[in-house]
C-alpha positions in Angstrom: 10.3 -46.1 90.6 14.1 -46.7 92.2 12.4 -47.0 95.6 9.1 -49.1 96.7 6.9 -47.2 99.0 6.9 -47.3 102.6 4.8 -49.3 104.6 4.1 -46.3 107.4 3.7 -43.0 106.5 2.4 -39.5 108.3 2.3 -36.0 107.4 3.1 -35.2 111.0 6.7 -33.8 111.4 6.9 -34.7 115.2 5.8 -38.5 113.6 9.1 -41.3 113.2 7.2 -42.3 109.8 7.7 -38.8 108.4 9.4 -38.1 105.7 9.4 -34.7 103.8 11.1 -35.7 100.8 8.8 -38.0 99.6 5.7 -36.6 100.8 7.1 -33.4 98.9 7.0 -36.0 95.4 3.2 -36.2 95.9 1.8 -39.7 97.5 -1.8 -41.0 96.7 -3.6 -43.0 99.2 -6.3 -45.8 97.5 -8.5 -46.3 100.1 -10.9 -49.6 99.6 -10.6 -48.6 96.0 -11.2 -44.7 96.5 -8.7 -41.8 96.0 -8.8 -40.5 99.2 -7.0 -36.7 100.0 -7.5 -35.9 103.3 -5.2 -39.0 104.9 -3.1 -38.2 107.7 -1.4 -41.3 108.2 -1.0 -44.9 106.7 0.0 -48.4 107.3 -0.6 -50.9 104.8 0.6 -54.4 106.5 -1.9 -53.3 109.4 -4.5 -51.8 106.9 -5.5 -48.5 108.3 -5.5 -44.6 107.5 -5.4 -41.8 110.1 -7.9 -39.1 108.7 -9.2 -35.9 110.6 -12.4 -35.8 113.4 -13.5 -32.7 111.5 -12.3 -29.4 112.8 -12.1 -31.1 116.3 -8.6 -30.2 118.2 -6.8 -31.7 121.1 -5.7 -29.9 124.1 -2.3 -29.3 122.3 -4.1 -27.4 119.5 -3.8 -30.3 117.2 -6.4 -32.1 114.9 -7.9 -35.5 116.4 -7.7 -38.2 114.2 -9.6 -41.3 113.5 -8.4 -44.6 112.5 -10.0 -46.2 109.6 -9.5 -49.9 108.5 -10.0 -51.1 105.0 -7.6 -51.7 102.4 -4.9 -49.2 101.8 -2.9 -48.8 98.5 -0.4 -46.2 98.0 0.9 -44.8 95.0 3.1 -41.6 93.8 1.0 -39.2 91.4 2.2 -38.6 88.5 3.0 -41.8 87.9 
């Protein structure tokens, strides 16, 4: 790997932590030691993942999120 992962990183486009090209390579999120699929957003340093409230949406017509803390370990599949 040429590059070490980032420290913040969120599938949301409107987000400053986006970024398409590597979220295009595939990026696994380890979760307190679980491969989780359905994460939103991470931070590692601060040790939390952004995940969706179910099929609730805001009044924008977004999905609300919830912040989960634990241990967070990111990794490119494939690799």
């Amino acid at each position: 790997m040429s590059q070490p992962l980032p420290d913040r990183l969120s599938n949301d486009p409107r987000s400053p932590y986006h970024d398409a090209e590597l979220l295009e390579r595939g990026i696994g999120i380890r979760f307190n030691g679980v491969e989780r699929t359905n994460v939103e957003e991470y931070c590692v340093s601060e040790g939390w993942i952004r995940v969706q409230a179910g099929k609730a949406l805001d009044r924008r017509g977004f999905p609300m999120t919830v912040k989960i803390k634990g241990t967070v370990e990111p990794f490119l599949r494939g690799e």
